[in-house]
N, CA, C and O atoms as a Maestro MAE file, in Angstrom:
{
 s_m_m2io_version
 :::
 2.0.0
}

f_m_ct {
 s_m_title
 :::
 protein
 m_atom[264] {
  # First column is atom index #
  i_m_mmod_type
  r_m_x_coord
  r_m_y_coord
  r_m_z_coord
  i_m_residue_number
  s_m_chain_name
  s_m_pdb_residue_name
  s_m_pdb_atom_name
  i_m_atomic_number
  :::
  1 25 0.841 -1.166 0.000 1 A "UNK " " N  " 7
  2 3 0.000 0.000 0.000 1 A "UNK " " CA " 6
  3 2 0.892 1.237 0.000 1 A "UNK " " C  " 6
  4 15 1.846 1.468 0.743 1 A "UNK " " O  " 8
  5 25 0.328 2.081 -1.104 2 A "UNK " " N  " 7
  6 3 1.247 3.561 -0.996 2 A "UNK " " CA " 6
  7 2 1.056 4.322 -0.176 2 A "UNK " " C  " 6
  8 15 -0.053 3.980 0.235 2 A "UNK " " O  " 8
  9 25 1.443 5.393 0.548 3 A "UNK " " N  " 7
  10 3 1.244 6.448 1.298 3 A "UNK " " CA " 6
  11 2 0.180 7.394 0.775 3 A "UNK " " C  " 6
  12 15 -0.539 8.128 1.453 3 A "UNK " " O  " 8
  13 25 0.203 7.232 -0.762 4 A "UNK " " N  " 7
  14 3 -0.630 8.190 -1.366 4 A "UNK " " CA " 6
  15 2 -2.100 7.697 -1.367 4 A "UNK " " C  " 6
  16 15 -3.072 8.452 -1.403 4 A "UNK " " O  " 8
  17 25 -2.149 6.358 -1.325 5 A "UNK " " N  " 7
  18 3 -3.411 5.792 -1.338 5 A "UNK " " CA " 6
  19 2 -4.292 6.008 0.166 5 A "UNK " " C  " 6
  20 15 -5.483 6.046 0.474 5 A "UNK " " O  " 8
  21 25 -2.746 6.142 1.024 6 A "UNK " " N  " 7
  22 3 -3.518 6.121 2.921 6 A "UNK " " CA " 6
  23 2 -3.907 7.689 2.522 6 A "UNK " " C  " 6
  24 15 -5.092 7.945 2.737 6 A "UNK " " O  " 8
  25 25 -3.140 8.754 1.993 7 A "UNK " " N  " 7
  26 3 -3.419 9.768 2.314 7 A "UNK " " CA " 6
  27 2 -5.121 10.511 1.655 7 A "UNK " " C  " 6
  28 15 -5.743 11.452 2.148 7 A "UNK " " O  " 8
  29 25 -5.414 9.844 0.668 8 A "UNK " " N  " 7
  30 3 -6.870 9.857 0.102 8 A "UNK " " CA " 6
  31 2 -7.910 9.274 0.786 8 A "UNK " " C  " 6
  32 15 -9.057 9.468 0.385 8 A "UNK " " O  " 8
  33 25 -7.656 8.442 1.963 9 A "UNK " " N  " 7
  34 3 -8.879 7.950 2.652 9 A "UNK " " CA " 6
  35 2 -8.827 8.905 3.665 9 A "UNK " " C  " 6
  36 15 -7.926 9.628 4.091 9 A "UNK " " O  " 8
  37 25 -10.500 8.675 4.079 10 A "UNK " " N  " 7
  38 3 -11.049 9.272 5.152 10 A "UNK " " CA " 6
  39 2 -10.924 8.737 6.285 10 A "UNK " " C  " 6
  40 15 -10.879 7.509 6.212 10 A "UNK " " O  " 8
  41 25 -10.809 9.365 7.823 11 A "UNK " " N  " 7
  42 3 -10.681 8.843 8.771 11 A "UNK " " CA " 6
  43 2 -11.320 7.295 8.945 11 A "UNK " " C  " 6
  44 15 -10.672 6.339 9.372 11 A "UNK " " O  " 8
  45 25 -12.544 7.255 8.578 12 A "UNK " " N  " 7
  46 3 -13.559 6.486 9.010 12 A "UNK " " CA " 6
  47 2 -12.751 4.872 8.140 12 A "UNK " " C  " 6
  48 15 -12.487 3.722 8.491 12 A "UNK " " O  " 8
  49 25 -12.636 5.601 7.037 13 A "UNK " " N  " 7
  50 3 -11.995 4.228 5.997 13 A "UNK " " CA " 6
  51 2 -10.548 4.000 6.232 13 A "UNK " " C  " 6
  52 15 -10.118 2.977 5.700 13 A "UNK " " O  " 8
  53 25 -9.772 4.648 6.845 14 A "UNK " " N  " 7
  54 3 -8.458 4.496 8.034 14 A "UNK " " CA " 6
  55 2 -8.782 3.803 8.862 14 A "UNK " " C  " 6
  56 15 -8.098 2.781 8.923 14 A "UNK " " O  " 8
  57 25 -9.659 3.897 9.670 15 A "UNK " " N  " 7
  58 3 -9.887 3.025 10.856 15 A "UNK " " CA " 6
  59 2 -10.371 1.574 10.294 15 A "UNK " " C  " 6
  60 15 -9.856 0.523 10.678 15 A "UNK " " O  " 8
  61 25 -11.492 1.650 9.276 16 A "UNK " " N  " 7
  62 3 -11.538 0.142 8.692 16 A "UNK " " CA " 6
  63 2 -10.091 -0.592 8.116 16 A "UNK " " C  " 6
  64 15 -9.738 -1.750 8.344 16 A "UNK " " O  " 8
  65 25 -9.433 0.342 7.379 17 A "UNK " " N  " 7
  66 3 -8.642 -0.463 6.924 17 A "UNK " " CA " 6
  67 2 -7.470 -1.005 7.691 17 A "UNK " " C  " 6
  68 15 -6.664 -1.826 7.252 17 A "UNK " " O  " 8
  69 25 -7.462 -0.443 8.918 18 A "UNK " " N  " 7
  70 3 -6.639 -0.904 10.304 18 A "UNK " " CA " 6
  71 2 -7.273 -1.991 10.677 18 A "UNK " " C  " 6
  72 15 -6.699 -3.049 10.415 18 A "UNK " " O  " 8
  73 25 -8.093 -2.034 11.110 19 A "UNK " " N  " 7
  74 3 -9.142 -3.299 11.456 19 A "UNK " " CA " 6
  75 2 -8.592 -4.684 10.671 19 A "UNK " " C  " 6
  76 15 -8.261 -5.808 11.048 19 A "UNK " " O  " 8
  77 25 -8.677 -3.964 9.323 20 A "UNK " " N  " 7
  78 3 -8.217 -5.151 7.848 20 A "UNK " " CA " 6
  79 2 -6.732 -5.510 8.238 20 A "UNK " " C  " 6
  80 15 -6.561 -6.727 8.314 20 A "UNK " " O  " 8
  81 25 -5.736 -4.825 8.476 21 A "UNK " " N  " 7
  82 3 -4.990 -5.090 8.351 21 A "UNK " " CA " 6
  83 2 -4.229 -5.815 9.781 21 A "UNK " " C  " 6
  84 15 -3.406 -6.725 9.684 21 A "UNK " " O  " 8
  85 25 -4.732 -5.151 11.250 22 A "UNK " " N  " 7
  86 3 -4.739 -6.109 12.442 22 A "UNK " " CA " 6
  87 2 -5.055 -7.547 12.138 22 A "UNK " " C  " 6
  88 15 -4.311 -8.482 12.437 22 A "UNK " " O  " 8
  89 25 -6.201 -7.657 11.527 23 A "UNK " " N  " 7
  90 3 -6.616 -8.928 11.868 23 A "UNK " " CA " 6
  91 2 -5.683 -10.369 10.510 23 A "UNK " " C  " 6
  92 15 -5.371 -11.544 10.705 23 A "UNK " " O  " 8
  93 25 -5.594 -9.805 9.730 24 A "UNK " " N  " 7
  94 3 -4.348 -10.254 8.768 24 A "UNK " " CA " 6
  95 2 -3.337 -10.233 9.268 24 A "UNK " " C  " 6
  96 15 -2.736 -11.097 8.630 24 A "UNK " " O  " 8
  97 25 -2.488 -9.759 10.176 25 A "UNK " " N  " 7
  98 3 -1.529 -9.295 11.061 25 A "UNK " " CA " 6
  99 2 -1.329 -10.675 12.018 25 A "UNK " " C  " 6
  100 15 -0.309 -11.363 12.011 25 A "UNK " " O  " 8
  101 25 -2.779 -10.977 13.012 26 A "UNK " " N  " 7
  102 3 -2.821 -12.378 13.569 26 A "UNK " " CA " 6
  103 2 -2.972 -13.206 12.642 26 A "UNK " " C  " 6
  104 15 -2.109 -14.084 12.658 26 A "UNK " " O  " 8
  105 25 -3.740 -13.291 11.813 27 A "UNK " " N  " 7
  106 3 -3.718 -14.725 11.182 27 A "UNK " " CA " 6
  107 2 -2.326 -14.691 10.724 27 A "UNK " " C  " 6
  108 15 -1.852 -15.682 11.279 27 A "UNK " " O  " 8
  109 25 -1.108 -13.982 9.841 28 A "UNK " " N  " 7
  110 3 -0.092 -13.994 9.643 28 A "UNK " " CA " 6
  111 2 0.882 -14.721 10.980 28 A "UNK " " C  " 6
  112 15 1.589 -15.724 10.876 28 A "UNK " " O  " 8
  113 25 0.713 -14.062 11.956 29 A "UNK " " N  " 7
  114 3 1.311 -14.684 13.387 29 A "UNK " " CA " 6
  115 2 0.851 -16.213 13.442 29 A "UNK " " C  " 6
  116 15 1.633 -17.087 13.816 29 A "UNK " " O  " 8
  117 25 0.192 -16.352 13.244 30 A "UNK " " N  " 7
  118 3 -0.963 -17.489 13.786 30 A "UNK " " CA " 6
  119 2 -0.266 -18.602 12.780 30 A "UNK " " C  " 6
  120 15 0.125 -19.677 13.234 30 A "UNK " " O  " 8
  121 25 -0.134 -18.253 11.328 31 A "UNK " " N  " 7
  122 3 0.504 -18.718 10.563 31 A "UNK " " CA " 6
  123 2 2.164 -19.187 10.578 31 A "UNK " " C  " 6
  124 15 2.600 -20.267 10.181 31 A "UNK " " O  " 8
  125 25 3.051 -17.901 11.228 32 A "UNK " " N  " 7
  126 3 4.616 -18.427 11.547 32 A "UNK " " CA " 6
  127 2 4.523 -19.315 12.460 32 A "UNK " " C  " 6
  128 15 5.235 -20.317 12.381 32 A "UNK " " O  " 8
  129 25 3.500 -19.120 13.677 33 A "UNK " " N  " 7
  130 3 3.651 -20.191 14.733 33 A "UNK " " CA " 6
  131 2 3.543 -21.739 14.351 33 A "UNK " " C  " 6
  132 15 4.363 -22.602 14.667 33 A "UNK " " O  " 8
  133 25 2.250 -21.945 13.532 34 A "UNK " " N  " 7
  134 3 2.374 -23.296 13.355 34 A "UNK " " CA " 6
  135 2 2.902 -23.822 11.820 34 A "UNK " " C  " 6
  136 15 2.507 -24.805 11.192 34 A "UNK " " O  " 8
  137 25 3.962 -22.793 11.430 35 A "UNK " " N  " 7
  138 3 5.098 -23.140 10.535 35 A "UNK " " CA " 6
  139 2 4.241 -23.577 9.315 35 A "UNK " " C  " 6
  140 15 4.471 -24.688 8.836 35 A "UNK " " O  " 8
  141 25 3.260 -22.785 8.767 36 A "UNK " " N  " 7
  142 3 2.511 -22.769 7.964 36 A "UNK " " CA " 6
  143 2 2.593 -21.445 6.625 36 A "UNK " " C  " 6
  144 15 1.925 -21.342 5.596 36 A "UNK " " O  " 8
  145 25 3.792 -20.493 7.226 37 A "UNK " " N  " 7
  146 3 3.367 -19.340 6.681 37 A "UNK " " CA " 6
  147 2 4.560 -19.641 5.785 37 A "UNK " " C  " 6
  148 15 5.641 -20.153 6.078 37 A "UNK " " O  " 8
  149 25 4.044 -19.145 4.490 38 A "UNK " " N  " 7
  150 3 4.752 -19.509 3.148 38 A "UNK " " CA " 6
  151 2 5.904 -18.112 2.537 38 A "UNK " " C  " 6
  152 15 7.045 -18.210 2.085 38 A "UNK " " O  " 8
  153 25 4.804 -16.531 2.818 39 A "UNK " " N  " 7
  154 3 5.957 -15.465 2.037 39 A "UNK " " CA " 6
  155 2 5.828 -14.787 3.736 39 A "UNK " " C  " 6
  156 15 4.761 -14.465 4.259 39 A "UNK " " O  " 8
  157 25 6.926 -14.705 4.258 40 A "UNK " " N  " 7
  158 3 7.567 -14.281 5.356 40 A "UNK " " CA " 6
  159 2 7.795 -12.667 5.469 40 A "UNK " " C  " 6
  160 15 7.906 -11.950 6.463 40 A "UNK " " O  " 8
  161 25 7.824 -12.338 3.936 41 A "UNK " " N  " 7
  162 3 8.015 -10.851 4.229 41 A "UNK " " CA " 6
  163 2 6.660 -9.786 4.223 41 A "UNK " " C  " 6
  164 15 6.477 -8.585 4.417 41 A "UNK " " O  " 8
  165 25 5.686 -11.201 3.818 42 A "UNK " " N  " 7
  166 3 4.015 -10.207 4.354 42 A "UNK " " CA " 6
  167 2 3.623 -9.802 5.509 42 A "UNK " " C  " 6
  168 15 2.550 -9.249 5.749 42 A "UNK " " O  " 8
  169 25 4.738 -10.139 6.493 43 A "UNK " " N  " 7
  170 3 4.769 -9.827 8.108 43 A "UNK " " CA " 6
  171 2 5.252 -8.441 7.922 43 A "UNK " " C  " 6
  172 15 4.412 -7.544 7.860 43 A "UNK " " O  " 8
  173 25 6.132 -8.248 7.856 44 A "UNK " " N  " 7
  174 3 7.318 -7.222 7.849 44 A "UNK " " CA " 6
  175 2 6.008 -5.901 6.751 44 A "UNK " " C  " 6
  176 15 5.810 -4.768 7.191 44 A "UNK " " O  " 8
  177 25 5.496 -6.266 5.752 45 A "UNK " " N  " 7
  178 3 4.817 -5.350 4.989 45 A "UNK " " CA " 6
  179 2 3.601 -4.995 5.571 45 A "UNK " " C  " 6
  180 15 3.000 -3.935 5.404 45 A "UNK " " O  " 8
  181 25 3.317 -5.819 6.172 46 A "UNK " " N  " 7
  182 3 1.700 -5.538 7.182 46 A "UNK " " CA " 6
  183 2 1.986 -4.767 8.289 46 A "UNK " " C  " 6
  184 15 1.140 -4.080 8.861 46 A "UNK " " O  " 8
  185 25 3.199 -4.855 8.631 47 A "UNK " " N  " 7
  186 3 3.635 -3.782 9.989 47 A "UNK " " CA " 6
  187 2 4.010 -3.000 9.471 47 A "UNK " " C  " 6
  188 15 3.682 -2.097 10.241 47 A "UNK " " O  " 8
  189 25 4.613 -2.417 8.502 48 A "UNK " " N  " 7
  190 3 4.971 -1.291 8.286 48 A "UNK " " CA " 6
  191 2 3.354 -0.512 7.677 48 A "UNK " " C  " 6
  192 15 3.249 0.713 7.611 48 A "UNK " " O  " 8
  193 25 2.480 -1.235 7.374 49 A "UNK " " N  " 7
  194 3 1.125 -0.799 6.436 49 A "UNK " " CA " 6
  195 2 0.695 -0.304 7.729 49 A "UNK " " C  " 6
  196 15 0.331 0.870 7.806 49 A "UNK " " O  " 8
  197 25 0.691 -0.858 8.493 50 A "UNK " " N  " 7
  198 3 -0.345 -0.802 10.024 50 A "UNK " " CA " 6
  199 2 -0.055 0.725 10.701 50 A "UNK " " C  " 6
  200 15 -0.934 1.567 10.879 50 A "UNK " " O  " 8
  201 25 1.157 0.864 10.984 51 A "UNK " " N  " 7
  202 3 2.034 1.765 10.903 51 A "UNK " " CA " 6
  203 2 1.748 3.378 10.087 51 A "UNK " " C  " 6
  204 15 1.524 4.495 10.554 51 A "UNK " " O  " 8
  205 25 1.867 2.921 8.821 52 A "UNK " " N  " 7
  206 3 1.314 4.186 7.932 52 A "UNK " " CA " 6
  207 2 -0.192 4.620 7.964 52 A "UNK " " C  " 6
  208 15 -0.527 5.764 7.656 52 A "UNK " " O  " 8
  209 25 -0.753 4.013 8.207 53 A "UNK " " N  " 7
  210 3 -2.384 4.283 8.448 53 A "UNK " " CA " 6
  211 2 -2.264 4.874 9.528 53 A "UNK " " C  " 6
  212 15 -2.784 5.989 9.572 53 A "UNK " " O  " 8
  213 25 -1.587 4.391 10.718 54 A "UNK " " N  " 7
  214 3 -1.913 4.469 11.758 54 A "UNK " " CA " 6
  215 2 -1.427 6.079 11.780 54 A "UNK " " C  " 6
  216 15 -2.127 6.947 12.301 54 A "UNK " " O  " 8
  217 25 0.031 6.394 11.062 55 A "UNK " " N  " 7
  218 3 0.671 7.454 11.085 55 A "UNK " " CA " 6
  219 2 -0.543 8.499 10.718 55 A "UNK " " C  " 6
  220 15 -0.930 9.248 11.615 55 A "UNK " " O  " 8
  221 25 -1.110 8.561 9.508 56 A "UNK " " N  " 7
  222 3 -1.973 9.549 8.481 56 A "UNK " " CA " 6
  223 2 -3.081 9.416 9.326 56 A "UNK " " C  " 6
  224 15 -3.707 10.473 9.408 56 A "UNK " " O  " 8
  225 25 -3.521 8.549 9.944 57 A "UNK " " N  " 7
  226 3 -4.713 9.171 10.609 57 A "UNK " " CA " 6
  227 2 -4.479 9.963 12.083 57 A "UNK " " C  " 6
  228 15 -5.423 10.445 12.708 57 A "UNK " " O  " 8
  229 25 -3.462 10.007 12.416 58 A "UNK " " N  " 7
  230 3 -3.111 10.888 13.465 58 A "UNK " " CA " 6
  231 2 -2.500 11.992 13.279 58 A "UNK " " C  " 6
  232 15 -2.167 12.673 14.249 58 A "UNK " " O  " 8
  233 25 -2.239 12.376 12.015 59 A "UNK " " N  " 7
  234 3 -1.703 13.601 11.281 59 A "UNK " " CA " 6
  235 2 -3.382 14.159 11.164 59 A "UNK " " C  " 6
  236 15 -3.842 15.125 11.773 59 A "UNK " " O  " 8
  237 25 -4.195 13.173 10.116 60 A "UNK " " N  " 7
  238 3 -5.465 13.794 10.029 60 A "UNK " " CA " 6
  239 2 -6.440 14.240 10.545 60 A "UNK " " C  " 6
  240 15 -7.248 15.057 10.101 60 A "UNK " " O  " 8
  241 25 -6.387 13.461 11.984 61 A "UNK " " N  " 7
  242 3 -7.178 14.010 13.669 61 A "UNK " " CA " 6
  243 2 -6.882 14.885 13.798 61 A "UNK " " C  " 6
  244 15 -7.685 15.795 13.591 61 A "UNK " " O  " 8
  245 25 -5.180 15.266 14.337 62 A "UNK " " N  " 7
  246 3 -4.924 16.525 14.835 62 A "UNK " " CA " 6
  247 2 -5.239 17.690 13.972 62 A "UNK " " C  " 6
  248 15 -5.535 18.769 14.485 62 A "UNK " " O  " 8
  249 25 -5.183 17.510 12.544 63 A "UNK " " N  " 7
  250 3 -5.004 18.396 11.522 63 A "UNK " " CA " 6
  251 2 -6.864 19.477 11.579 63 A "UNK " " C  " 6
  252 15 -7.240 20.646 11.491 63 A "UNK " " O  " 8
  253 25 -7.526 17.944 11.801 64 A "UNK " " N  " 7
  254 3 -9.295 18.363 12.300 64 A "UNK " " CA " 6
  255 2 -9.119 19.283 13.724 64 A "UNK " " C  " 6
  256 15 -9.531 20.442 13.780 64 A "UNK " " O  " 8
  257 25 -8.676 18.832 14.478 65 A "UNK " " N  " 7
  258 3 -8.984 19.674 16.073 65 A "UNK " " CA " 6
  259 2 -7.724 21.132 15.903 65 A "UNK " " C  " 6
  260 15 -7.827 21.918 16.844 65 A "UNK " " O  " 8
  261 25 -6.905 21.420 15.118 66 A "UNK " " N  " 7
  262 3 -6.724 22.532 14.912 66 A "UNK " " CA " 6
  263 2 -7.138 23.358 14.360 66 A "UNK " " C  " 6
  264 15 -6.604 24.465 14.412 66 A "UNK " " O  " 8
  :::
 }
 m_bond[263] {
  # First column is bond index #
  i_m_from
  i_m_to
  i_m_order
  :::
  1 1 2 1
  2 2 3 1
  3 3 4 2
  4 3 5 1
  5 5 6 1
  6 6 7 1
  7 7 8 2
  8 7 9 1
  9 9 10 1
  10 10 11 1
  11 11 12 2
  12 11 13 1
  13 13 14 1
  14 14 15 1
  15 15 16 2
  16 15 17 1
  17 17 18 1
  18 18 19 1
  19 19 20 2
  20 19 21 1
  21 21 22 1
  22 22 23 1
  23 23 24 2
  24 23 25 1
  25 25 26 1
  26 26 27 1
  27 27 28 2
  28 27 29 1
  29 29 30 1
  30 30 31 1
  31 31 32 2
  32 31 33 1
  33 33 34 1
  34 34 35 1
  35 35 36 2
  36 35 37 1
  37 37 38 1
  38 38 39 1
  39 39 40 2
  40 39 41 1
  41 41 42 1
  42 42 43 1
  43 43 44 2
  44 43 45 1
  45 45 46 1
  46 46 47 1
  47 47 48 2
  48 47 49 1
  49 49 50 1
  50 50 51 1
  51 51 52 2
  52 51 53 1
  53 53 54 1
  54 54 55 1
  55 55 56 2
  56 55 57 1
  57 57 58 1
  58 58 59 1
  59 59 60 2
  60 59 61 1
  61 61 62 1
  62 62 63 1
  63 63 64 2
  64 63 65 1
  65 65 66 1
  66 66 67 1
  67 67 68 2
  68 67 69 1
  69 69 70 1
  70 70 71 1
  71 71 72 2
  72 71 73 1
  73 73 74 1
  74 74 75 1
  75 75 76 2
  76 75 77 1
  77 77 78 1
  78 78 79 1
  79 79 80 2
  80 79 81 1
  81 81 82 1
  82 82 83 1
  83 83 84 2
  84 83 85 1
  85 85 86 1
  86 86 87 1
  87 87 88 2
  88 87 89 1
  89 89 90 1
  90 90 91 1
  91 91 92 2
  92 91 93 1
  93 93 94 1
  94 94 95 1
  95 95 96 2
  96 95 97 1
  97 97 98 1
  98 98 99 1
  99 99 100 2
  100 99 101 1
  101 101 102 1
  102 102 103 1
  103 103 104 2
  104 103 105 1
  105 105 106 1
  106 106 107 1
  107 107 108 2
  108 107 109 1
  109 109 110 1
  110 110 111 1
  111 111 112 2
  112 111 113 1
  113 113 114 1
  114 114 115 1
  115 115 116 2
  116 115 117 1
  117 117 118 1
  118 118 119 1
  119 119 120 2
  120 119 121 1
  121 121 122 1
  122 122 123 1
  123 123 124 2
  124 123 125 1
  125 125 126 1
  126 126 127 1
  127 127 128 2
  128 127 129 1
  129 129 130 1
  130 130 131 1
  131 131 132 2
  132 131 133 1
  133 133 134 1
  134 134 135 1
  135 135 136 2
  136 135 137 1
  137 137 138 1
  138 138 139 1
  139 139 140 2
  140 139 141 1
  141 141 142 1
  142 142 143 1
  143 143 144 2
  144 143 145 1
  145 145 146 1
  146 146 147 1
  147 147 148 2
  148 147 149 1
  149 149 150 1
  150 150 151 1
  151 151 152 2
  152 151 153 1
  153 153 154 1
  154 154 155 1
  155 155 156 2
  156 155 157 1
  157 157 158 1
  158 158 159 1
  159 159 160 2
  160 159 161 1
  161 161 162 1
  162 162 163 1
  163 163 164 2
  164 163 165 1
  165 165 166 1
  166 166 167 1
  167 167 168 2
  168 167 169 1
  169 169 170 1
  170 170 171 1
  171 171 172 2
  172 171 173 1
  173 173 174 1
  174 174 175 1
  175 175 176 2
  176 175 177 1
  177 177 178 1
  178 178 179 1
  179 179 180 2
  180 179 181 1
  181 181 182 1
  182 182 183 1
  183 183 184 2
  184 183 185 1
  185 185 186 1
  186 186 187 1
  187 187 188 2
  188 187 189 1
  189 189 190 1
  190 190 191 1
  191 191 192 2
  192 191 193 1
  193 193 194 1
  194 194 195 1
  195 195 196 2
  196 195 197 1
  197 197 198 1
  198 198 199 1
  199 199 200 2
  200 199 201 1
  201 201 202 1
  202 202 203 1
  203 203 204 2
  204 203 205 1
  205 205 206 1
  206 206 207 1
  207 207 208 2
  208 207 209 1
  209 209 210 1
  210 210 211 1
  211 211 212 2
  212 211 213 1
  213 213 214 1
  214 214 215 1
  215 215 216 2
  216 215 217 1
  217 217 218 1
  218 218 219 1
  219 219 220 2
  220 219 221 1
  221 221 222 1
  222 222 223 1
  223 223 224 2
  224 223 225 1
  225 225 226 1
  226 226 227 1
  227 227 228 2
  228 227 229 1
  229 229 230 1
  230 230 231 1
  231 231 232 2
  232 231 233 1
  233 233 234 1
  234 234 235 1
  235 235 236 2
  236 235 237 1
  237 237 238 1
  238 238 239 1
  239 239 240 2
  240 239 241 1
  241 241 242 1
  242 242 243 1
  243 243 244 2
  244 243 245 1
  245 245 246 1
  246 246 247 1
  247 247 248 2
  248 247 249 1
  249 249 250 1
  250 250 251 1
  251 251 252 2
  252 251 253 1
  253 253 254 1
  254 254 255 1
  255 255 256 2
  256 255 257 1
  257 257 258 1
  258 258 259 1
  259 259 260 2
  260 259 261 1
  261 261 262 1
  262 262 263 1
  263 263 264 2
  :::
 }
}
């Protein structure tokens, strides 16, 4: 996911797509544990995704209450 794509959603569709991406996040975990998980670096890309949403919607809150 690009930055440019987080930066076009709306809060509301930030928060869903966090939701989306937490819960892919465990099943990914859920997956290394029982040595099932096949591309290893969809861990590493889901945290950094989780991350950027998480970043732009806290730029975009504060950006509202100022």
């Amino acid at each position: 996911m690009k930055a440019s794509q987080v930066n076009d959603m709306t809060i509301d569709q930030l928060n869903d797509e966090l939701v989306k991406l937490k819960k892919e996040q465990f099943n990914l975990r859920f997956q290394a544990a029982s040595g099932q998980l096949e591309n290893t670096a969809r861990v590493r890309q889901v945290r950094r995704d989780i991350a950027r949403v998480r970043t732009i919607a806290r730029q975009k809150s504060a950006a509202g209450k100022a």
